[in-house]
DSSP file (Angstrom, degrees, kcal/mol; ACC not computed):
  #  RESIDUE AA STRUCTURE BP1 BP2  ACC     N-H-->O    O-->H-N    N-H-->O    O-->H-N    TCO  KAPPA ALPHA  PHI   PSI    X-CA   Y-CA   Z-CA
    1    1 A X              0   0    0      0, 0.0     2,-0.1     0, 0.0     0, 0.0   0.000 360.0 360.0 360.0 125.6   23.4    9.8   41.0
    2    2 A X     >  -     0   0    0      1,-0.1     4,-1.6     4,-0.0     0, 0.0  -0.211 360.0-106.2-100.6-154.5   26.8    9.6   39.7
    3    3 A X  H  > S+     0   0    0      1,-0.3     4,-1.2     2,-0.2    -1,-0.1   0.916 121.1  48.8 -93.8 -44.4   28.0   10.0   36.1
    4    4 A X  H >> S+     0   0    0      1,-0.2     4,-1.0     2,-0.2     3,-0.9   0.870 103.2  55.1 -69.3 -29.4   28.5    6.4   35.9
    5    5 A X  H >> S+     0   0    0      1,-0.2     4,-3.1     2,-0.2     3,-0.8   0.963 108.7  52.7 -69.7 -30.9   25.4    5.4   37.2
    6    6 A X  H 3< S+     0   0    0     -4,-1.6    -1,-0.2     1,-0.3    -2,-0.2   0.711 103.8  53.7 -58.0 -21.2   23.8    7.6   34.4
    7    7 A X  H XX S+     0   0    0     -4,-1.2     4,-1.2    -3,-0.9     3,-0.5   0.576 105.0  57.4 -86.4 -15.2   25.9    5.9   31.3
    8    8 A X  H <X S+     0   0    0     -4,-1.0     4,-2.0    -3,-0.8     5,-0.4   0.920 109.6  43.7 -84.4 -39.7   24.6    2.4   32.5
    9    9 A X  H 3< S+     0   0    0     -4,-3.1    -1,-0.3     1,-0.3    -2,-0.2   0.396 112.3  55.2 -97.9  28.3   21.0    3.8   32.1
   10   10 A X  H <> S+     0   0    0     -3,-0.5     4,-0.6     2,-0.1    -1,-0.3   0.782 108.6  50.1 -36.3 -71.4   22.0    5.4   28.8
   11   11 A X  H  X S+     0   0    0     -4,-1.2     4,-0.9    -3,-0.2    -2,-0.2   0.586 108.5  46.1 -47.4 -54.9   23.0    2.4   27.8
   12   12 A X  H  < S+     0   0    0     -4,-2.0    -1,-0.2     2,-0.2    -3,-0.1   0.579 110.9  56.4 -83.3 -16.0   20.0    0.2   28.7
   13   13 A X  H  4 S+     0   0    0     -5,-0.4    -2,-0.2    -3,-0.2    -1,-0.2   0.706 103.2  47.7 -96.5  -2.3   17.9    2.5   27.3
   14   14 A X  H  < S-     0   0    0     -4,-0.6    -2,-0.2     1,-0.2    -3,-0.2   0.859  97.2-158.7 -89.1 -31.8   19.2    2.7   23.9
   15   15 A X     <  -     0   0    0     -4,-0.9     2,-0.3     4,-0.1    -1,-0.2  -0.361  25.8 -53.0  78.0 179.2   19.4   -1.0   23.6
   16   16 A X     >  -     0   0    0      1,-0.1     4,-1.9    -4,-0.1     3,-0.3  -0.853  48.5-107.4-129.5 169.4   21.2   -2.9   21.6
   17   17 A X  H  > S+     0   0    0     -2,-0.3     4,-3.3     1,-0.2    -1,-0.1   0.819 103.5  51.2 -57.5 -57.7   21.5   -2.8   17.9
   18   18 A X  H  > S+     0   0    0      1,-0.2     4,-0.7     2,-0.2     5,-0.4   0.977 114.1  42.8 -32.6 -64.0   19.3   -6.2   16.8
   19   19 A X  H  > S+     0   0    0     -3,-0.3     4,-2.8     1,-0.2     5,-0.3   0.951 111.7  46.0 -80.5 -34.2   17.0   -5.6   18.4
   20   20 A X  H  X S+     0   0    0     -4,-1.9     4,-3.0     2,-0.2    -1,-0.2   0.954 122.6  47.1 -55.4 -42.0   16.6   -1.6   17.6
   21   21 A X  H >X S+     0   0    0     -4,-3.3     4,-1.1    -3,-0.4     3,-0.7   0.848 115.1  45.3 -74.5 -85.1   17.3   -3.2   13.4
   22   22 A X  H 3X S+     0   0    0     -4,-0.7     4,-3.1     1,-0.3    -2,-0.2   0.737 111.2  51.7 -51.8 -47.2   14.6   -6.1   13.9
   23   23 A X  H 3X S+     0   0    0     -4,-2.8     4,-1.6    -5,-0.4     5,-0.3   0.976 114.7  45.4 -48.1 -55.6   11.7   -3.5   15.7
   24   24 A X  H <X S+     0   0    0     -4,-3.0     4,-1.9    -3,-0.7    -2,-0.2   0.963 113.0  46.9 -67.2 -40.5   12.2   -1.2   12.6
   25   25 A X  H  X S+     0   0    0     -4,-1.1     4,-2.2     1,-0.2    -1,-0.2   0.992 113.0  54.1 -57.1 -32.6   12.0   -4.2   10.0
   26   26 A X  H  < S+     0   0    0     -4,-3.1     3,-0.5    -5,-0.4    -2,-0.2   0.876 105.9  50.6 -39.8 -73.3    9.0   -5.1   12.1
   27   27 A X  H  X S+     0   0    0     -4,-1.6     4,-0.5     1,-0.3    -1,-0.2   0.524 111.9  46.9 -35.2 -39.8    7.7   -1.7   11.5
   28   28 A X  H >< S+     0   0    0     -4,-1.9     3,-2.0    -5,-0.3    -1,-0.3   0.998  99.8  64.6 -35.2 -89.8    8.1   -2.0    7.9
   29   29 A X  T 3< S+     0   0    0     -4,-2.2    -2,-0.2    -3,-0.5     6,-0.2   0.386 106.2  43.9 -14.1 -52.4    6.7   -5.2    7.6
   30   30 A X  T 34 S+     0   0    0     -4,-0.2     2,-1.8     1,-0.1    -1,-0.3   0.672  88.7  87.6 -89.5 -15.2    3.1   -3.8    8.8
   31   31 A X    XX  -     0   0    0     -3,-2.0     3,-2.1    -4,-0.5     4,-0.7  -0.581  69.6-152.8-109.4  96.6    2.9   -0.9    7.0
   32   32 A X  T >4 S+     0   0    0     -2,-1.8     3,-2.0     1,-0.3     4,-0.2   0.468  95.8  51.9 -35.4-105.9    1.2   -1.7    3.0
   33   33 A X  T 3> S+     0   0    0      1,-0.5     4,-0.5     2,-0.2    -1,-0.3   0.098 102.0  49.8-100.5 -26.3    2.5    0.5    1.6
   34   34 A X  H X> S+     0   0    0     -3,-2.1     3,-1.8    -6,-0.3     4,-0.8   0.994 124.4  40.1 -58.5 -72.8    6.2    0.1    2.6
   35   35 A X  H <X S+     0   0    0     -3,-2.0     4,-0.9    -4,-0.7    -2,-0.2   0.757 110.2  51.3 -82.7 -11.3    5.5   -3.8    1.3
   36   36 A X  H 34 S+     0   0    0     -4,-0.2    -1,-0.3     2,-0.2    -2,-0.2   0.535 111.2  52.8 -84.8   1.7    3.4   -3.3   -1.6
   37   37 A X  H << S+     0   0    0     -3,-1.8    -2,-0.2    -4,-0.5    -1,-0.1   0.705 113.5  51.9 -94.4 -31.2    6.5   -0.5   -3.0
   38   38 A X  H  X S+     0   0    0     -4,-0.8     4,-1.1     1,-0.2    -2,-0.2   0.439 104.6  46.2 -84.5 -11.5    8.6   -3.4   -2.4
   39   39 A X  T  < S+     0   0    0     -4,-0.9     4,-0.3     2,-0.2    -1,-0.2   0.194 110.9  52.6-105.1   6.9    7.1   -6.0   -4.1
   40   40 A X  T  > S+     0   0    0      3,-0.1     4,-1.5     2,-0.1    -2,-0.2   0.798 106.8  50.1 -95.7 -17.0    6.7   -4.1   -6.9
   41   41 A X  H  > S+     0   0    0      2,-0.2     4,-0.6     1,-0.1     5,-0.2   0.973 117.0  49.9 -62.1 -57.5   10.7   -2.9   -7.0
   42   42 A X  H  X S+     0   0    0     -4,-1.1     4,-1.8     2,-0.2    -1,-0.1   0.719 110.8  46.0 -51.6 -23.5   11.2   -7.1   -6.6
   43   43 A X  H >> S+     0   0    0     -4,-0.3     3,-1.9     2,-0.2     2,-1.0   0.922 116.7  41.6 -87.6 -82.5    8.8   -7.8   -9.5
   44   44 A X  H 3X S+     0   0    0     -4,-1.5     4,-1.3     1,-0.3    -1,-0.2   0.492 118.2  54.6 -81.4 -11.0   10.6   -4.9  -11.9
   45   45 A X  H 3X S+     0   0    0     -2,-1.0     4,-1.9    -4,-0.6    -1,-0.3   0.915 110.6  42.6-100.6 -28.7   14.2   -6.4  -10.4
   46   46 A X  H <X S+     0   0    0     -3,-1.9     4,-1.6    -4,-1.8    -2,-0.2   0.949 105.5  63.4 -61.7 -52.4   13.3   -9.8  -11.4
   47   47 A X  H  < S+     0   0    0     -4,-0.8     3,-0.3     2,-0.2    -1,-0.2   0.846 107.3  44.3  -6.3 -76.9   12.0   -8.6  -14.8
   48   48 A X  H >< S+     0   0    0     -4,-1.3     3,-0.9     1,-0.2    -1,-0.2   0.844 108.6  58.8 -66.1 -32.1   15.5   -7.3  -15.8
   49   49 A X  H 3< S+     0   0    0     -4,-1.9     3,-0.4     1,-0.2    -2,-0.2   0.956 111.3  36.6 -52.2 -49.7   17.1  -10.2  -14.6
   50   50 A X  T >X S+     0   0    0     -4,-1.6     3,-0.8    -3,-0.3     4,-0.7  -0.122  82.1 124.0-115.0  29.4   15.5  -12.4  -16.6
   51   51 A X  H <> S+     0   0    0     -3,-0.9     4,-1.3     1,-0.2    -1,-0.2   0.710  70.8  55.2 -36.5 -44.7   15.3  -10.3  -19.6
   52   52 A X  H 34 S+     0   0    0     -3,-0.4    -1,-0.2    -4,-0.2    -2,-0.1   0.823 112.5  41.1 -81.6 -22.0   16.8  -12.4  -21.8
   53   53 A X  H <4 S+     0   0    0     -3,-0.8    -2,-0.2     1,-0.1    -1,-0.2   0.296 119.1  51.1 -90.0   5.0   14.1  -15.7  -21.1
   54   54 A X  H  < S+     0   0    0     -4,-0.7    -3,-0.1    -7,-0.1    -2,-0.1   0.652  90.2  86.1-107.3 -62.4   11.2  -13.2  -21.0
   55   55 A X     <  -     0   0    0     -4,-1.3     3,-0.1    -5,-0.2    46,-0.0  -0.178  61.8-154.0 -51.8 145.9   11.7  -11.2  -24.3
   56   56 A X  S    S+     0   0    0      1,-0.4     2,-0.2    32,-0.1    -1,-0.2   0.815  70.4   2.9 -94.7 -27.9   10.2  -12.6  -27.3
   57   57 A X  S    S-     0   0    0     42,-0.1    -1,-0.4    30,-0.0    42,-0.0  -0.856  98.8 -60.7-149.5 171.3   12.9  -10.9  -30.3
   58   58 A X    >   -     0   0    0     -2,-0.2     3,-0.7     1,-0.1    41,-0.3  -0.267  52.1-140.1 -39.7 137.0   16.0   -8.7  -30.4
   59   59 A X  T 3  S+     0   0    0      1,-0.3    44,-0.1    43,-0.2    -1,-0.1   0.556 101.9  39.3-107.0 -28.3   14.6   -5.5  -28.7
   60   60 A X  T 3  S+     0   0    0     38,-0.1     2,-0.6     1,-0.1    -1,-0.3  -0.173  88.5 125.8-121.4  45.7   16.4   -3.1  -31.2
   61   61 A X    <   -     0   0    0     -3,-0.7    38,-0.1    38,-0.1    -1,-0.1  -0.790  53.3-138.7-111.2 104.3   15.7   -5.5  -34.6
   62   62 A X        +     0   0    0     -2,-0.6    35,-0.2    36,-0.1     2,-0.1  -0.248  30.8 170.2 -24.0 106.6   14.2   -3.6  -37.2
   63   63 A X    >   -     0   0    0     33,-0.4     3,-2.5     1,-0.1    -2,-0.0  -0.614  13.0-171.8-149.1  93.0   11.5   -4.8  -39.2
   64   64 A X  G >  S+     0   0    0      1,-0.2     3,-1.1     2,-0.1    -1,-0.1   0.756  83.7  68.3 -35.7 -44.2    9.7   -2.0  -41.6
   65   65 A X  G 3  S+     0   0    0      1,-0.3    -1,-0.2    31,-0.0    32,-0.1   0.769  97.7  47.1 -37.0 -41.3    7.0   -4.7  -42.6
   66   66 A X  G X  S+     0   0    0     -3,-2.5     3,-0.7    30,-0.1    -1,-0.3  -0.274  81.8 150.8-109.2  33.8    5.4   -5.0  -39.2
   67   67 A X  T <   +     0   0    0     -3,-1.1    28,-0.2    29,-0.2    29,-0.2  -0.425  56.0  10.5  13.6  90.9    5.2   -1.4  -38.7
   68   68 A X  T 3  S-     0   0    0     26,-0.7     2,-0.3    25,-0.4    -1,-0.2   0.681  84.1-174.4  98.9 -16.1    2.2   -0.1  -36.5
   69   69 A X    <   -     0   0    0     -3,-0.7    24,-1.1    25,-0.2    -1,-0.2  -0.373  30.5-126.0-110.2 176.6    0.9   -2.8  -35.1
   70   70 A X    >   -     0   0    0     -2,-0.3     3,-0.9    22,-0.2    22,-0.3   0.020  43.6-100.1 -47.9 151.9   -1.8   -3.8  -33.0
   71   71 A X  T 3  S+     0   0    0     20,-0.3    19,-0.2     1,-0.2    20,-0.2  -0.284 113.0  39.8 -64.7 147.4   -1.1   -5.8  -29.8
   72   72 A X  T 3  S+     0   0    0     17,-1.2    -1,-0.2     1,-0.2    18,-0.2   0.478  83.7 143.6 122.3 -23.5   -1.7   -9.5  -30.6
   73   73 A X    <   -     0   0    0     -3,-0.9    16,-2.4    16,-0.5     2,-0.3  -0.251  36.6-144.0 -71.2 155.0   -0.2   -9.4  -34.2
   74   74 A X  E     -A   88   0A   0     14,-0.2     2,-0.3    15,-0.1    14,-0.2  -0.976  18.2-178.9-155.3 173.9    1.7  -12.4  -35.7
   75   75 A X  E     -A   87   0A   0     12,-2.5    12,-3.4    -2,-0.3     2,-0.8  -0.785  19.6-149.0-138.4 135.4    4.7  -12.5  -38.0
   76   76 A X  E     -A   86   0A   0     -2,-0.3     2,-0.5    10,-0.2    10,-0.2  -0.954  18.6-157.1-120.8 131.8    5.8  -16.1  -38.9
   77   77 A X  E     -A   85   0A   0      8,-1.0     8,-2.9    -2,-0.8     2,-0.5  -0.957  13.3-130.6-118.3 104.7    9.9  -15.9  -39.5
   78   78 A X  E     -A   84   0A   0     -2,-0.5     6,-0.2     6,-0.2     4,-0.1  -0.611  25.8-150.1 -68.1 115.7   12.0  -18.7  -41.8
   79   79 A X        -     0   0    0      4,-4.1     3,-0.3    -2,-0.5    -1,-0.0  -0.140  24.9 -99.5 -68.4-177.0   14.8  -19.7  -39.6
   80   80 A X  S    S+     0   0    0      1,-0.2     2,-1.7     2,-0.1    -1,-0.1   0.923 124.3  53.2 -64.7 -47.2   18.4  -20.9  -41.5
   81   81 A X  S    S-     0   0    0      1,-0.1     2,-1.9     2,-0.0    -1,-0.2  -0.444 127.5-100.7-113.8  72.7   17.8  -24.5  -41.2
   82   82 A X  S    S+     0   0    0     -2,-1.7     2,-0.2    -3,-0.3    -1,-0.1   0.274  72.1 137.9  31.1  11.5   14.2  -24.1  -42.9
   83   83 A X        -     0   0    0     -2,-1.9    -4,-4.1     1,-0.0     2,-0.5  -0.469  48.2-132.4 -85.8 147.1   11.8  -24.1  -40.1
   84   84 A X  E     -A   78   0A   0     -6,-0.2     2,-0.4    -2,-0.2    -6,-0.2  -0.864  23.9-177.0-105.6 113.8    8.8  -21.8  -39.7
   85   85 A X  E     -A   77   0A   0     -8,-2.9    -8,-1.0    -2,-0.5     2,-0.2  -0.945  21.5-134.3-145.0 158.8    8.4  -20.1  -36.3
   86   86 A X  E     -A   76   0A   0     -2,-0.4     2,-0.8   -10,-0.2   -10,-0.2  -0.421  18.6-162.4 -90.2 115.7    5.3  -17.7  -35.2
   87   87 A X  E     -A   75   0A   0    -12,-3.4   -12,-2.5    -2,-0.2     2,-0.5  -0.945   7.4-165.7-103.9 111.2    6.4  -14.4  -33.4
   88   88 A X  E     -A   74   0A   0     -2,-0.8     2,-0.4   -14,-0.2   -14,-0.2  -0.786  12.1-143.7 -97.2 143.7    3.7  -12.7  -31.5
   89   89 A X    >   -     0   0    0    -16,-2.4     3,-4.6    -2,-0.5   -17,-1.2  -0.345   8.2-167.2-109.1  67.8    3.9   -9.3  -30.3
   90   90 A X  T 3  S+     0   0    0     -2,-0.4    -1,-0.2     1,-0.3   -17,-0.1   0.554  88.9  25.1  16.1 -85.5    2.3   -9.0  -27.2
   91   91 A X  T 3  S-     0   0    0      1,-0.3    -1,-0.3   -20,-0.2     2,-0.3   0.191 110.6-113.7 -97.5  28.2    2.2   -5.3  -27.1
   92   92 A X    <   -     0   0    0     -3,-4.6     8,-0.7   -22,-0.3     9,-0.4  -0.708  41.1 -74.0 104.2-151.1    2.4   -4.4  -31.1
   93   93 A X  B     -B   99   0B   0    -24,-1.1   -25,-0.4    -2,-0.3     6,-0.2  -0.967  32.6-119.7-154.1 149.8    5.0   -2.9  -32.6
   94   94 A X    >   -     0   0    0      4,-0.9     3,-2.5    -2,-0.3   -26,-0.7  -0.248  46.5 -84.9 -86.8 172.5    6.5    0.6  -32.9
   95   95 A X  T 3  S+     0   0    0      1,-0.3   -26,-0.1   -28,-0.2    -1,-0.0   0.789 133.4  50.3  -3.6 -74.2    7.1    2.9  -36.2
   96   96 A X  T 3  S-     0   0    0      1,-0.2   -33,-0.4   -29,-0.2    -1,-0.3   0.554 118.7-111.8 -68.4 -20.0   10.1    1.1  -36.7
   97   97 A X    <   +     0   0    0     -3,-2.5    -1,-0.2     1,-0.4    -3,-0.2  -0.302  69.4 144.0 110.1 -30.6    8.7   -2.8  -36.4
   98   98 A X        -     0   0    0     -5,-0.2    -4,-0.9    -4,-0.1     2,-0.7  -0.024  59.9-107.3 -49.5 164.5   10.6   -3.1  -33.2
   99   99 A X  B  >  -B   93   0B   0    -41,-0.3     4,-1.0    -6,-0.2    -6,-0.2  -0.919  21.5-152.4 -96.4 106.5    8.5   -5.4  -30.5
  100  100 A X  H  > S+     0   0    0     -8,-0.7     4,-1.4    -2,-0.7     3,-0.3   0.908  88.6  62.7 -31.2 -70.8    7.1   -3.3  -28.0
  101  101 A X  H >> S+     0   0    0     -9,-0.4     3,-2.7     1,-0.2     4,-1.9   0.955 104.2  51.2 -44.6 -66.5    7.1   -5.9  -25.4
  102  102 A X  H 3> S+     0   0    0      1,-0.3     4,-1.6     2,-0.2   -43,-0.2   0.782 105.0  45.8  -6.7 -77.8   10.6   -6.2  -25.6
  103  103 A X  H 3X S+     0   0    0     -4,-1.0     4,-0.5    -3,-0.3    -1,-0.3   0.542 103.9  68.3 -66.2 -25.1   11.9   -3.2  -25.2
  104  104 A X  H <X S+     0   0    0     -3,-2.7     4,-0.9    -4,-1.4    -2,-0.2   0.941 113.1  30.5 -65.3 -80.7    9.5   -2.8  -22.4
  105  105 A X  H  X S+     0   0    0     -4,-1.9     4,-1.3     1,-0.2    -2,-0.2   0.746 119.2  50.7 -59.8 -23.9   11.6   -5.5  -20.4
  106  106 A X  H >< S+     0   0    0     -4,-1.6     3,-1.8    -5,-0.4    -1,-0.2   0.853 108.8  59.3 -73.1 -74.7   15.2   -4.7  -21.9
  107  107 A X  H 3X S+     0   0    0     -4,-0.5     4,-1.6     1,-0.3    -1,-0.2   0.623  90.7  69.3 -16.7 -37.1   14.0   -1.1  -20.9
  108  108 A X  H >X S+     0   0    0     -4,-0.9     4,-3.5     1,-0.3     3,-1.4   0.983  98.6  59.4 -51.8 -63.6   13.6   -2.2  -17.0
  109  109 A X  H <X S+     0   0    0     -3,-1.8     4,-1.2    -4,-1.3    -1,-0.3   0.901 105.3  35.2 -28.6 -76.5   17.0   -2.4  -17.0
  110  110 A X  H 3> S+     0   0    0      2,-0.2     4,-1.4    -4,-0.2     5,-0.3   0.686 109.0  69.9 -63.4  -8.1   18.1    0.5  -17.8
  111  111 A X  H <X S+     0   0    0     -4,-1.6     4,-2.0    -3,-1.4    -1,-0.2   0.909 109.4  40.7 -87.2 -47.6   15.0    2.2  -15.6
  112  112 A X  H  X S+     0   0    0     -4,-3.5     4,-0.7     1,-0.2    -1,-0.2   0.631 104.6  59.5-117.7  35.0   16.8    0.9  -12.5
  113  113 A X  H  X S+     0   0    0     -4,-1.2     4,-3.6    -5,-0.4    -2,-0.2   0.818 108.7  41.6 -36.2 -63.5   19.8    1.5  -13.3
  114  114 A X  H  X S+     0   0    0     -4,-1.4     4,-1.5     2,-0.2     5,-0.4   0.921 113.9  59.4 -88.3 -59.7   19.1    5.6  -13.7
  115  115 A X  H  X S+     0   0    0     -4,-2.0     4,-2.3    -5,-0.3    -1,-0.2   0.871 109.6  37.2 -36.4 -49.9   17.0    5.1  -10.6
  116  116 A X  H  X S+     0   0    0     -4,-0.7     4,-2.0     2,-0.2    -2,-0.2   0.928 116.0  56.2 -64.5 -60.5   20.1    3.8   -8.3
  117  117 A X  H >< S+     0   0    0     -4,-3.6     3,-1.5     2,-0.2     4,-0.5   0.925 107.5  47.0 -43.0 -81.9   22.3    6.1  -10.1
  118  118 A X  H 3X S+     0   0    0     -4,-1.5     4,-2.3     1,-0.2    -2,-0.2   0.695 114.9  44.6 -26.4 -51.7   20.0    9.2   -9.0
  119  119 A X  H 3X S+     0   0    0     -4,-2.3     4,-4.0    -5,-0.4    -1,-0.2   0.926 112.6  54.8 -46.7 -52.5   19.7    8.2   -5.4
  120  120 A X  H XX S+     0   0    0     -4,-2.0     3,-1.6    -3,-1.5     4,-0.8   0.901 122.3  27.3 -48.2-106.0   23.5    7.5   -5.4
  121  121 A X  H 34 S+     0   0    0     -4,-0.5     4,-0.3     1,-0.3    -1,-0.2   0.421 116.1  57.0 -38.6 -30.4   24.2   11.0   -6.7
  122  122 A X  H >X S+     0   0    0     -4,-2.3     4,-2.4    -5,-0.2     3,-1.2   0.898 112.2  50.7 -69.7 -43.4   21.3   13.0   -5.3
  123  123 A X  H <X S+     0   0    0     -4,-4.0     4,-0.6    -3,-1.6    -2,-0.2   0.762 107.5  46.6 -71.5 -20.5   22.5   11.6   -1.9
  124  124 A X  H 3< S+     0   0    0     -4,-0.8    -1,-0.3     2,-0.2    -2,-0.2   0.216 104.6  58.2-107.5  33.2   25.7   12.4   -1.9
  125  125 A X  H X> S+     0   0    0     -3,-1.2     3,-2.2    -4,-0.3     4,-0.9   0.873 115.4  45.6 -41.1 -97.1   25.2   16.2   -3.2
  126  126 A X  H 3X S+     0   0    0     -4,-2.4     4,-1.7     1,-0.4     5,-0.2   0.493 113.1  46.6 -37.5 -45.5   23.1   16.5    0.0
  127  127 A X  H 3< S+     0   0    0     -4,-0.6    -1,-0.4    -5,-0.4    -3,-0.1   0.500 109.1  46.1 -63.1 -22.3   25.3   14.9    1.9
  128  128 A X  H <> S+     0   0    0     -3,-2.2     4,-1.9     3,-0.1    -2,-0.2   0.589 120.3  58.5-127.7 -42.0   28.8   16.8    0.9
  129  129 A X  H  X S+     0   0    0     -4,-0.9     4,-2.7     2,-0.2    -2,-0.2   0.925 108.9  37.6 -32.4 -62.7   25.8   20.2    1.4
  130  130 A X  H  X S+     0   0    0     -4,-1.7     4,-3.0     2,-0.3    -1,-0.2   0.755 112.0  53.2 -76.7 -50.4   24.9   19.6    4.7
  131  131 A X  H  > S+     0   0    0     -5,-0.2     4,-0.8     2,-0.2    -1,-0.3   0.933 113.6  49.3 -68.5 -33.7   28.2   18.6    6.2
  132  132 A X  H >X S+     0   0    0     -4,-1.9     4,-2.5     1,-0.2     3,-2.4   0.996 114.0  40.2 -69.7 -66.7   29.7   21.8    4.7
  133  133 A X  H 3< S+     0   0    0     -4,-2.7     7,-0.3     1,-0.4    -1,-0.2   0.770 110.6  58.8 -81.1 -14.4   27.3   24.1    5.8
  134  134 A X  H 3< S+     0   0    0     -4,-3.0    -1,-0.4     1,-0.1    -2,-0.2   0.786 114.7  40.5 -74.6 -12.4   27.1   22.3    9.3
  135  135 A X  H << S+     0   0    0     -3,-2.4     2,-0.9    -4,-0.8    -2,-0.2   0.704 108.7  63.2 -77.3 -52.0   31.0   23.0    9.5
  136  136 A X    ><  -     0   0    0     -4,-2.5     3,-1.1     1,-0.2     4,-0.4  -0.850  66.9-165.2 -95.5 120.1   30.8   26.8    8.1
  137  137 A X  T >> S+     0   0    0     -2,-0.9     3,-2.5     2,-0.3     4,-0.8   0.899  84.3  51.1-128.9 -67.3   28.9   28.2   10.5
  138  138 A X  H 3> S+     0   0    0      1,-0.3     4,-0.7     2,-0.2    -1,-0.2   0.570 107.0  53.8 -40.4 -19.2   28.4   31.5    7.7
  139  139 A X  H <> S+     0   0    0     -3,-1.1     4,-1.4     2,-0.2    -1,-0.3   0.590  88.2  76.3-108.9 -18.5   27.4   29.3    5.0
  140  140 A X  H X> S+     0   0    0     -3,-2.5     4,-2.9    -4,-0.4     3,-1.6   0.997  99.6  53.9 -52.8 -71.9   24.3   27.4    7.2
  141  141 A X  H 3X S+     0   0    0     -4,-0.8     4,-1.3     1,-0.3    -2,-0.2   0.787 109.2  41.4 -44.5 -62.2   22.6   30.8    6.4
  142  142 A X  H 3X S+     0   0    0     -4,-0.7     4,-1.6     1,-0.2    -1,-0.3   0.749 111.0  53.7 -57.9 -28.8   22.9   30.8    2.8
  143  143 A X  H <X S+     0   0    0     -3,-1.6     4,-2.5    -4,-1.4    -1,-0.2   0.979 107.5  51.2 -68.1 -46.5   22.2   27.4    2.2
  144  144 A X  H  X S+     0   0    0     -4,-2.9     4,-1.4     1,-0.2    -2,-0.2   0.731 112.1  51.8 -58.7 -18.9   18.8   27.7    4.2
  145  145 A X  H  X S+     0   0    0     -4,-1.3     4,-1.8    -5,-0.3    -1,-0.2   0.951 113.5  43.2 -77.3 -38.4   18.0   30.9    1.8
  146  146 A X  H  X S+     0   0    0     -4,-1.6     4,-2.1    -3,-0.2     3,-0.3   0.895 105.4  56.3 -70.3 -55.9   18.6   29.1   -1.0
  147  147 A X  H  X S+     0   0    0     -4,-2.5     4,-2.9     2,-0.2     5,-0.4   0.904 111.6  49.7 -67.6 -43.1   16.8   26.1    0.0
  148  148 A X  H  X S+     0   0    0     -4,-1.4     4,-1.8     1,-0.2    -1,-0.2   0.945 105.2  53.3 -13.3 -61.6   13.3   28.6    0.7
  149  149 A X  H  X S+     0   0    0     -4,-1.8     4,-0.8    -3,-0.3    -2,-0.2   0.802 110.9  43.5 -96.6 -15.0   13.4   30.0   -2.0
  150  150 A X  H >< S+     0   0    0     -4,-2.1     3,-1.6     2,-0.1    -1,-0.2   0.974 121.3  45.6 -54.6 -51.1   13.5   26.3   -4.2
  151  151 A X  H 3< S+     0   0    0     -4,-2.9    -2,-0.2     1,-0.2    -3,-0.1   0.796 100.5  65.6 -69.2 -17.9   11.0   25.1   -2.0
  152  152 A X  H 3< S+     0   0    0     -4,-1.8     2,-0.6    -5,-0.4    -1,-0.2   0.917  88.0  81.6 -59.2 -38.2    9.1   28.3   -2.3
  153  153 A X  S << S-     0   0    0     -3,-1.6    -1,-0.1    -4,-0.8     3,-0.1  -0.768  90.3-122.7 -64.1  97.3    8.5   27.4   -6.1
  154  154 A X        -     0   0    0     -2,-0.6     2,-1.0     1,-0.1    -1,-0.1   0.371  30.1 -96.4 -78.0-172.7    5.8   25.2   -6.3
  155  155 A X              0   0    0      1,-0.2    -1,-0.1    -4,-0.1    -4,-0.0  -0.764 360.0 360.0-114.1 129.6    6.4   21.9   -7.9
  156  156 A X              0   0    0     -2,-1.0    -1,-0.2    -3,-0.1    -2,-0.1   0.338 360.0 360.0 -72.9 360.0    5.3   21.8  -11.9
């Protein structure tokens, strides 16, 4: 068998990149827990999108009267032009008055935000690790002690 005949069947047995990407979405696909993880990101990404038609008041507007309360409450608000409308607060309100509900959904925002950030940053620490200590041959060792003795610590 010569060298060339061995890269053709290299070759046919890796396939070719579609089809390698569409088996793993496949593989995804079946597997609950991969789609129920994913429809819960999509429901929390939609949430922040549409933050501003979802919320019922200003998230950070302060109103010491409504203080404390139960979910359910409502607070009837004079507009400028002399109209009465009825604010319910869903989930209560906190010390301050703020609307719970609110703040819930503005909050989404920022939740994946600091998520995407962390991944971002966690992965490329790990990344910038690994490739050094796979290059300094000396430094493999120390990283792997190090990495022991975190994992040695159980996790709080």
């Amino acid at each position: 068998m010569s060298v060339e005949d061995v890269r053709q069947a290299d070759i046919a047995a890796l396939g070719s990149a579609p089809a390698r990407q569409q088996h793993i979405i496949g593989r995804l696909a079946r597997n609950r827990s991969v789609v129920i993880g994913a429809a819960v990101v999509a429901v929390i990404i939609v949430i922040a999108l549409l933050a501003p038609l979802l919320a019922t008041t200003d998230p950070k507007a302060i109103n010491p009267a409504y203080r404390n309360n139960v979910p359910g409450t409502e607070h009837v608000v004079q507009l400028a032009d002399g109209s009465a409308r009825t604010l319910r607060y869903w989930m209560g309100t906190d010390s301050l008055g703020r609307d719970v509900y609110s703040r819930v959904i503005y909050g989404s925002r920022i939740s994946l935000i600091v998520g995407a950030l962390v991944a971002l940053i966690s992965g490329a620490i790990g990344l910038t690790v690994g490739l050094v200590a796979g290059y300094v041959r000396w430094l493999d060792g120390l990283v792997m002690r190090i990495m022991d003795g975190l994992m040695a610590i159980p996790g709080i």
